[in-house]
N, C-alpha and C positions, 0 to 999 in steps of 0.2 A: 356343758363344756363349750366355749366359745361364745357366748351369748351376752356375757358379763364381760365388766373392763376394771381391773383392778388396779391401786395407786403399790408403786415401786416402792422399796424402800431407799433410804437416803447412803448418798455413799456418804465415806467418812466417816463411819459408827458401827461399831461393832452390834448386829443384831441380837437381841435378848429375848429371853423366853421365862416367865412368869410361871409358867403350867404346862405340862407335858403335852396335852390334848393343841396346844401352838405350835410344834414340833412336826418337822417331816426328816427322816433321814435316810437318803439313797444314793444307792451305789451307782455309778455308772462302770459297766462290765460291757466288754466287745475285743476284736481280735487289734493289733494294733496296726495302726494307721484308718480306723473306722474312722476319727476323727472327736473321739471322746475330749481330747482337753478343747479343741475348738466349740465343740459343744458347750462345753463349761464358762468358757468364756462368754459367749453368745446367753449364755442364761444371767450372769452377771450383769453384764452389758442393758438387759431387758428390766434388769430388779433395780437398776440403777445403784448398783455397786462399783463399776467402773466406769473410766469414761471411754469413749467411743474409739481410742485407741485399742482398747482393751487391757486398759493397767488401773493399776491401784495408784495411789498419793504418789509417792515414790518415785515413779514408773517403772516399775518392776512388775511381769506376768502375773496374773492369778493363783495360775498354775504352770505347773514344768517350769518353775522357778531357780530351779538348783542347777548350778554351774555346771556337773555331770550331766544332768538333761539337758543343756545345749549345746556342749559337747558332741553329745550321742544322738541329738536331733530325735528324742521318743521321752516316752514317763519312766522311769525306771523309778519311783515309788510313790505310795501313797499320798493324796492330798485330801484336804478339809478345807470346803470353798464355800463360808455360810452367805447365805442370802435372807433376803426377805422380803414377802410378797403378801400382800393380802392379809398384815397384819401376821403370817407365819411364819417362823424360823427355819430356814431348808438349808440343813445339814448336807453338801452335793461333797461326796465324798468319788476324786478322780482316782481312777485306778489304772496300770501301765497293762498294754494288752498282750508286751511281749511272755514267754511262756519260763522264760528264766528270773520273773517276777512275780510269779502264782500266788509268792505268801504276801504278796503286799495287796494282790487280789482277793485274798481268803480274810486277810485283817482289815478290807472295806466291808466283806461279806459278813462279816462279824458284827460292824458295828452298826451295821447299815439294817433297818425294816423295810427296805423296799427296794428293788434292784432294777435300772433302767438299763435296758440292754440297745448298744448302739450297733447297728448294721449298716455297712455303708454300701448306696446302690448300685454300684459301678463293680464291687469287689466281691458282693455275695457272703455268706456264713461259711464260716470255717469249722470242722469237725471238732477244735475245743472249745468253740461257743455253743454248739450243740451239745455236747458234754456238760457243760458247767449249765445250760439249761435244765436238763435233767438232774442236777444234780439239786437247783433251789426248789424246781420241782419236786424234789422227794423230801423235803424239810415244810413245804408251801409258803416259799417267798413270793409277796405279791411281784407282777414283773409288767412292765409295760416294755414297747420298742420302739423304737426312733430310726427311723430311715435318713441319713447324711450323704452328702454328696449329690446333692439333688443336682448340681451346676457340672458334674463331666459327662462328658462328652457321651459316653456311654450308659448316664446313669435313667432306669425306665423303673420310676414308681409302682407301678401297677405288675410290672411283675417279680418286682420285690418283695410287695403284700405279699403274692401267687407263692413265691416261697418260702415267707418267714411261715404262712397257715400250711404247707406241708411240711415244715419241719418244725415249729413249734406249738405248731396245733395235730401232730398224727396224730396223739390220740384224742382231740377232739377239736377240729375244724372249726367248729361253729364260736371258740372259747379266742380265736385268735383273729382280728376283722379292723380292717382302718376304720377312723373313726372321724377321717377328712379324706376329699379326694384335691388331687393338687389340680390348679389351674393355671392352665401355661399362658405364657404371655404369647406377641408375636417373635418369629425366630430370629436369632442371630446372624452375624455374619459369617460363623463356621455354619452355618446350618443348626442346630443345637436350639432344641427348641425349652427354654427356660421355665421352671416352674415360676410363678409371680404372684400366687396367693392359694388360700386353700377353699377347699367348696368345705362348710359343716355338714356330716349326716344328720346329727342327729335339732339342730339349731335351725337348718335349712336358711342358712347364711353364709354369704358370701366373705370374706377375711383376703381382701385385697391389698397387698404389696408392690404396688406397681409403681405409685408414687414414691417411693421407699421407707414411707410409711404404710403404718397397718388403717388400712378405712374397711368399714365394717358395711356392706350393702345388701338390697335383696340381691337377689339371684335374678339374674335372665331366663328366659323359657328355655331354649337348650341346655342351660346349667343346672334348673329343677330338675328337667328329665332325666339327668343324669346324678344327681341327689336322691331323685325316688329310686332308681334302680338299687344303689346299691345301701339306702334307709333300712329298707327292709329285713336284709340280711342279717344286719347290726342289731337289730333291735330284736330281733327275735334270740341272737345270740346274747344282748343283755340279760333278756328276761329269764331267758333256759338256766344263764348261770349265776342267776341272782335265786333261782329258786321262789319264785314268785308265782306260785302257779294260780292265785287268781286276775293278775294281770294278764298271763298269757293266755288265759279264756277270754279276756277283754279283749285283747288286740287280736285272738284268733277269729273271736264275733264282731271284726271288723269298727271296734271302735278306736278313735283317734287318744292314743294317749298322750296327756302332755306332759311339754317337755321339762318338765320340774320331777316329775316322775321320771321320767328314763334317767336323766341325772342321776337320781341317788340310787336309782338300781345299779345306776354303770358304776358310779362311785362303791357302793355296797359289795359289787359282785369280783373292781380289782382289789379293794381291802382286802377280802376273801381269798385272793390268789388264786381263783379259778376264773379269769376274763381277764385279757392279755391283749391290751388296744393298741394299735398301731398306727404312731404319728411320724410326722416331718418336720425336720429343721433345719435350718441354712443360716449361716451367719448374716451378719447385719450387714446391707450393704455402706455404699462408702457415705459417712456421712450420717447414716441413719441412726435409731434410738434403738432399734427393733430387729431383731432375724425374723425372719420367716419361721413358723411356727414357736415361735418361742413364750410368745404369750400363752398358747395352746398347752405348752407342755408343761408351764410351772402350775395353770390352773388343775390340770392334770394331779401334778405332784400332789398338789394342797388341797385338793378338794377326794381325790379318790384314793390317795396312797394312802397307807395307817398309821395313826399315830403310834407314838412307842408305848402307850396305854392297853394296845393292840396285841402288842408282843407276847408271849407267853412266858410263863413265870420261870425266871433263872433257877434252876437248881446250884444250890451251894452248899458247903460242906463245912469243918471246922479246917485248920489245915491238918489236923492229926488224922484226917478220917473220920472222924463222928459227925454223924447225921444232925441237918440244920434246916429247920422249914424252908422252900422256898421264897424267894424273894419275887415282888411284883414293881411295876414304876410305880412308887407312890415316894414323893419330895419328902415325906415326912418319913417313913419309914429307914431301917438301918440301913448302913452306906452300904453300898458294894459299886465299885467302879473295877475296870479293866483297863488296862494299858494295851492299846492296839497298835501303838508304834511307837518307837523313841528312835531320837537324832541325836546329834550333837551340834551345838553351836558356839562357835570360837569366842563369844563376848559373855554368853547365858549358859553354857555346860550343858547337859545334860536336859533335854526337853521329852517330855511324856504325854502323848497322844491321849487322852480317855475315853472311853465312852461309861457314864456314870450308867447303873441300870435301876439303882435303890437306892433314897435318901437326897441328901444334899453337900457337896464337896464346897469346902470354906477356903479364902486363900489361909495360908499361916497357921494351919490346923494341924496340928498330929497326927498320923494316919498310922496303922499295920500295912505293909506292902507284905506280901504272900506269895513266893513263886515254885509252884512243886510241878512235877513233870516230866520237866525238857531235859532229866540227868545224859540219857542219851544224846544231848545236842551239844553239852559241853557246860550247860546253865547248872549249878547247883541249887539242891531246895534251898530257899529261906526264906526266915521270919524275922523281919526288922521295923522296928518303930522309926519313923523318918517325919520331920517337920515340912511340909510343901511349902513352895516359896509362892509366887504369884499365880493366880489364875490368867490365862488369857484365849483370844479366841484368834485364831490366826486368819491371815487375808495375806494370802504372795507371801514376800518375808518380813512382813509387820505382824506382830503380836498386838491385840488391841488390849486389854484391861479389863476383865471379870470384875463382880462383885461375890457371884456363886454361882454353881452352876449345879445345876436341877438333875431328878430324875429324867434319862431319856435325854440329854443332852450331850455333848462333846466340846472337850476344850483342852489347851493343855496346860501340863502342870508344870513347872519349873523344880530347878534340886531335890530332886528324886537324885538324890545318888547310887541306888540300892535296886531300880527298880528296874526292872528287863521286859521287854514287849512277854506279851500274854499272863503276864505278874495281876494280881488282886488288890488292889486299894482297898480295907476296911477300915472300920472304927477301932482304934487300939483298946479299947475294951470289951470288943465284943468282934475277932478276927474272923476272919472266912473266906474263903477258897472257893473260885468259881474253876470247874476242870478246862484248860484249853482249848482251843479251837485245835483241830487237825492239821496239823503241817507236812508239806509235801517232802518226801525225804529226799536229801542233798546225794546226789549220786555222781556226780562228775570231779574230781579226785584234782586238787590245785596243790604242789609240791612248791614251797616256798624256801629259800634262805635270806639273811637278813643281807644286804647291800656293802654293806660296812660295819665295823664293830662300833658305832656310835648308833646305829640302826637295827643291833643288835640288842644294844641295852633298851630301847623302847622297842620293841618287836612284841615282846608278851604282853605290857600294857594294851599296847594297842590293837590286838590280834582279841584281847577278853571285851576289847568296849566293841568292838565290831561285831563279834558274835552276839552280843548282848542287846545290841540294834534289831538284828537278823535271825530272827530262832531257824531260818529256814537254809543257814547255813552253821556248818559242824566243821569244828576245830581239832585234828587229831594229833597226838604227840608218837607217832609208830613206835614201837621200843623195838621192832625190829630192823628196821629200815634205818631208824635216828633221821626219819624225817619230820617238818613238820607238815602238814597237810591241813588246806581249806577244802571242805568238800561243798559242792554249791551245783545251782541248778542245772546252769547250763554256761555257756562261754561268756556271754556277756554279764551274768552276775560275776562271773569272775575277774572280767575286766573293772567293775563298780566296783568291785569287794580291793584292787588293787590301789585304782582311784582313790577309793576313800581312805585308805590306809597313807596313803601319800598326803593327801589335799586336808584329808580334817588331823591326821595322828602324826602326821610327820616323820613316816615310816616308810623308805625303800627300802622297797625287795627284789630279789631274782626271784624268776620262774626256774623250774629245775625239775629234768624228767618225774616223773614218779615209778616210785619201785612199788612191785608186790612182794610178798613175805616169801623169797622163797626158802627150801630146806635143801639139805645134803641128806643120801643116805649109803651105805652100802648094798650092792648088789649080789653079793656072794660073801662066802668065808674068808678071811683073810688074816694075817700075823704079822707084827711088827717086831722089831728090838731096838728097843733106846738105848742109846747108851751116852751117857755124859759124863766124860774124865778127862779132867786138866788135872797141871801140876804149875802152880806159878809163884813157887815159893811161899812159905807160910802153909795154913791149911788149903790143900785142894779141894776139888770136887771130883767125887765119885759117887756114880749109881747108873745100874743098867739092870734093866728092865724088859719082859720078855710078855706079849699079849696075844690074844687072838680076839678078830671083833666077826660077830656076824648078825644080819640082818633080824630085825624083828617085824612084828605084825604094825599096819599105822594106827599109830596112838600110841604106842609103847615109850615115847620119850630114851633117856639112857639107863639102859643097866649094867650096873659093876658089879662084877662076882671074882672074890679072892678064892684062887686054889695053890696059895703058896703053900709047898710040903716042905717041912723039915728048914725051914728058919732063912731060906737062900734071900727074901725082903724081910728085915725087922721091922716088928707088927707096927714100930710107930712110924715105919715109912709106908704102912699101904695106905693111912690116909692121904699123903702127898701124893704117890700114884694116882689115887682117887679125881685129887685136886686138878692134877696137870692133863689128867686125859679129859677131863670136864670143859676144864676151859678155852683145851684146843679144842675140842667138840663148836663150841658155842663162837669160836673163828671161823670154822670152818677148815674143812682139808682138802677141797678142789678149788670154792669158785671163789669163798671168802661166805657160803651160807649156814646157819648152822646146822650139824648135823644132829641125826634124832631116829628114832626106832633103828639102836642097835644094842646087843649087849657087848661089852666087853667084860674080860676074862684076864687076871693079871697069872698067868702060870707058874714065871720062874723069875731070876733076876738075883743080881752079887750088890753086896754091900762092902764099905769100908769102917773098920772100928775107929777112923778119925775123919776120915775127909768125906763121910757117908752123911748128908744132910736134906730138912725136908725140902729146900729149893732145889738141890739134885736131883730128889727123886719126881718133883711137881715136872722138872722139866726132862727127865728122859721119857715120866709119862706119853708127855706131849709129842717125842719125836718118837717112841714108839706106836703113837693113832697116826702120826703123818707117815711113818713108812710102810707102816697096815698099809694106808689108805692110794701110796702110792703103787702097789701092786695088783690093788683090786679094781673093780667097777665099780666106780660112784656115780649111784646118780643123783638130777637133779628132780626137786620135788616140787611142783607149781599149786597153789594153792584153787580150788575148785569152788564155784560159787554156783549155789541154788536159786534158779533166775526165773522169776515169773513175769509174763508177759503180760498184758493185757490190753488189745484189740479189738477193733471192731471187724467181722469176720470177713468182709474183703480183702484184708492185710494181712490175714493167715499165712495164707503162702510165700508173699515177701519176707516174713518176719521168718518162718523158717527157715530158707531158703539162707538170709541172712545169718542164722541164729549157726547152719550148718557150716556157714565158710569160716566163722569162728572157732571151728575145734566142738562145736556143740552138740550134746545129745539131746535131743527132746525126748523127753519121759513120760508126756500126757498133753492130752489135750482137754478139756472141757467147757462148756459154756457158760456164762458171766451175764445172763442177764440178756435182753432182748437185743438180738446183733454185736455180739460182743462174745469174745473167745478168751480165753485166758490159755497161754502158753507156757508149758513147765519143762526148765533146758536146767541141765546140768552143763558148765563152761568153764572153761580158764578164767581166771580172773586177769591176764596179763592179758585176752584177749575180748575186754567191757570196759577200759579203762576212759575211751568217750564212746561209751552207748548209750550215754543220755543224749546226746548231740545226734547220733548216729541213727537214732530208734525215732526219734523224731521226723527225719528224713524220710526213713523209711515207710512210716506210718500217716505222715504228711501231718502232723502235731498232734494225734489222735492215742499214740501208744503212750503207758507207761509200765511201771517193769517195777520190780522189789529183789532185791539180791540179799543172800545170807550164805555165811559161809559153810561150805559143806565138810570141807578136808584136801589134804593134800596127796596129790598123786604123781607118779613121775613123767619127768615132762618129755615130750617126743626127742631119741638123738640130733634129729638135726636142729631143733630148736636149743636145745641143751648146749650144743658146740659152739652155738651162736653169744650165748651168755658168758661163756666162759672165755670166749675170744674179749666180749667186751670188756668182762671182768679185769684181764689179763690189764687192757688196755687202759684202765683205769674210767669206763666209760660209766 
């Protein structure tokens, strides 16, 4: 690593890939403002993809290219930023590090063999970067990390190392070790003493940037001393996790191994995802061809990350359920590709993100696209045969032009009109379904109406292409409420999800409180009498009607029971009865909610042998529940949701604490794994409507939570008085 000088690839050209084994594809994952799209850039910048601006032909960014992201000044979603270096194709898939953009995080994790984790030095690891470490951790995604921010004010490499190896190496220290130490220039004029190139451990070469180029020299005698110190560390943690144990009798009997060996052990042991090196990078200074460490980290990518050869074999399926060998990357074998993200674009329609895993994707080819799953998201299954239009491979917002693209590659596909993120691309002869990736579920409640009625009539169009983008937001039509509702991560996907609704679909909308479902019920026994008689010439209306309603157990819904004696309703008017007290039920009788676990009781009631009709009796029904209803105690019913929490067990106590001023009951506690509690509350639902924003807070971006609905129970008087004021008020 560092010892060799590789030639860039040329801007202008779309890089290609022959054979899967020329292939690297990594995520870069960190918390946001680490500095990952600067990263990204600076890697371009080094492959001779951009120029020294940092733009494409065009000049337009690499990445954070879309109007919302400069807007919003951050990534709010996925990129695909090919490069190429040393003859390889490197797939650098950017990812947004805010937490209201998880799924766009989870669909680089997806498509990505190898994940670079960006920690910036000045800022420190945040508890969901430690999380989502543990998390590739438990699947064995290889992972390297990159220290940024080498230039503020505050940032100190060495003990940045000092805490990425306690917290990404607890459980094994020796598996997480820089793999350069930085060499400072002389200091500035704030004081602020600058990194300006880096010392190799294991090359025992100096990678000087001083000039603002990279010169490659020996070392000075205080910069050896300081290369032996910390060589040794390294290389005993190559060797331990490469598993090499008759090298590490060689170098424990003190002989010099060289460095073509330690090379392919290092490289061996991050393929393997058990050694986790830790480098540096800074963008290019003004003028320069080169960041700081960026040479370091592409040789990195290409020589130690794993090809997609690597990867373990896709499980897939038929789409009906019946069992289908696994698939492996082989070009020649059957297709199976996956759709990891789609856009829209106002000239091209419909654009489809892949990442192929089997076979070979043609432009103009017929495919099976296959989507089962996400029914709960708003996405319905299907199986559609669809002709794809061009291949291309994207740089900023140029499309370059495929010929095909390989196992173990990514590109996207044009007129997919059918095809929804986490969908399957097969051979229309031979279909198959790979199961989705895991999506985080959309918990923060956005209550929309259409702007205008010209904004009305596109409102469903373009509320199904937005979901169809987004599986990680859910589209709900309330039948209670008659609302409609976006459910989404957090505030700012909600702001994106409005944005794009405007800017790409041409759809204003209002925001508008959100309501929870609630119910009316009675409190006690109670009797009404309807009575409905006019006389306005011609035939009138007569019927009056005589009930008792009283309470049932919850879940009872309405029960009617006739105990008409001796003919005082004729039998063809107690379905009207029936009718009118149903429907004022489903009005409601206090607040406008509807009512439910009661029975009523039709007792007694006069008929007319002319002016007696079923609309008279539907409607004395009705003011026979409204005058029940006005003499009794009704209350109101707040629907109650099953919340689980889940924390790291410092946040216990705030989280109850919080969980408690919510009206909540905690019903269990248990533990979740190593420092981690999981919290089990019974709550109002009227009182979680932002505790995805909320739990965040409180948890410092560490909690998440899962909610199911439990039942409905009656809601406190004074909370209740408050509803019905509003209600009154038309609020």
């Amino acid at each position: 690593m560092g010892a060799t000088s590789h030639q860039a690839g040329a801007a202008g050209r779309a890089p290609a890939a022959d054979r899967p084994s020329s292939l690297r594809n990594v995520v870069l994952v960190g918390h946001s403002g680490a500095g990952k799209t600067t990263l990204v850039e600076a890697l371009a910048l080094t492959a001779g993809a951009v120029n020294r601006a940092g733009r494409v032909e065009d000049g337009t960014a690499v990445s954070d290219y879309d109007e919302i992201e400069h807007r919003q000044q951050r990534s709010v979603q996925l990129s695909l930023v090919p490069v190429e270096w040393a003859g390889i194709k490197i797939n650098i898939l950017d990812t947004p590090g805010y937490a209201d953009f998880v799924g766009e995080l989870r669909a680089g994790l997806r498509a990505a063999d190898a994940a670079l984790f960006v920690v910036s030095s000045s800022d420190g690891i945040d508890g969901a970067t430690r999380m989502l470490w543990d998390e590739c951790a438990a699947v064995g995604m290889p992972r390297a990390i990159v220290v940024t921010h080498l230039e503020a004010a505050r940032a100190d490499y060495a003990q940045m190392t000092t805490v990425c190896g306690e917290i990404f190496g607890a459980d094994d220290p020796d598996a997480v070790v820089p793999l350069y130490l930085p060499l400072y220039g002389p200091p500035g004029p704030d004081g602020h003493t600058p990194v300006a190139g880096l010392l190799g451990l294991l090359s025992r070469r100096v990678y000087d940037y001083t000039s603002g180029e990279r010169v490659e020299r020996d070392p000075e005698p205080a910069e050896l001393d300081l290369i032996s110190g910390a060589r040794s560390r390294l290389i005993e943690g190559i060797i331990a996790q490469s598993e090499d144990e008759s090298l590490m009798d060689r170098y424990l009997g003190g002989e010099d191994i060289d460095f073509k060996t330690l090379v392919d052990d290092l490289e061996r042991a991050v393929a393997r995802g058990t050694f986790h090196p830790v480098l540096m990078a800074a963008p290019a200074a003004d003028g320069a061809r080169q960041g700081l460490g960026t040479v370091e980290l592409l040789e990195l990518i290409t020589g130690g990350f794993p090809t997609p050869l690597e990867r373990a074999a896709v499980s897939v399926t038929a789409p009906d359920g019946a069992e289908r060998p696994d698939v492996t990357c082989d070009p020649d074998g059957p297709l199976v590709a996956e759709v990891v993200k789609t856009s829209s674009d106002p000239y091209v329609g419909r654009v489809s993100l892949v990442r192929v895993f089997s076979g070979t994707l043609r432009p103009e080819e017929t495919v099976h696209v296959s989507g089962h799953g996400l029914a709960d998201r708003g996405h319905e299954d299907h199986d559609v045969d669809e002709r794809i239009g061009a291949l291309t491979s994207p740089f900023g917002k140029q499309q370059r032009t495929l010929t095909q693209v390989i196992a173990g590659d990514l590109a996207c596909v044009a007129k997919l009109t059918r095809a929804e993120t986490g969908d399957t691309l097969s051979a229309k002869e031979r279909p198959l379904l790979m199961e989705p990736w895991p999506m985080p579920d959309p918990l923060l409640p956005l209550a929309i109406a259409a702007h205008s009625k010209a904004d009305e009539d596109k409102l469903s169009q373009g509320l199904a292409r937005l979901v169809a983008e987004d599986p990680t937001m859910r589209l709900e039509q309330n039948p209670d409420t008659h609302q409609v509702v976006l459910w989404c991560l957090g505030e700012a996907h909600q702001d994106v999800a409005l944005e794009r609704l405007r800017t790409r679909y041409g759809v204003q909308v209002d925001p508008v409180p959100h309501k929870v479902s609630l119910r009316e019920t009675f409190g006690a026994k109670a009797a009404g009498r309807g009575r409905h008689v006019k006389q306005s010439g011609g035939h009138g209306q007569f019927a009056i009607c005589e009930i008792e309603v009283e309470p049932l157990p919850p879940g009872s819904g309405i029960e009617f029971v006739d105990k008409v004696v001796g003919g005082a309703v004729p039998r063809q008017f107690i379905p009207s009865v029936e009718k009118g007290v149903r429907t004022q039920a489903a009005r409601g009788v206090a607040a406008g909610y509807p009512l439910v676990d009661v029975r009523i009781t039709l007792l007694d009631g006069k008929a007319h042998s002319v002016d007696s009709s079923d609309a008279a009796f539907q409607t004395a029904g009705a003011l026979a529940l409204r005058e029940a209803a006005a003499e009794a105690r009704i209350h109101l019913l707040e629907p109650v949701a099953e919340l689980s929490v889940l924390v790291p067990d410092e946040y216990v106590g705030p989280v109850m604490s919080d969980l408690a001023g919510r009206r909540g009951r905690v019903v269990g506690t248990e533990q979740a794994g190593a420092g981690r509690t999981e919290v089990r509350a019974e709550i109002p639902e009227i009182e979680i409507g932002r505790y995805a924003v909320e739990l965040r807070s409180v948890s410092h971006g560490t909690g998440r939570f899962t909610r199911a609905y439990a039942r409905h129970e009656p809601m406190p008087p004074q909370i209740a008085d408050k509803v019905r004021e509003q209600a009154e008020k038309g609020i």
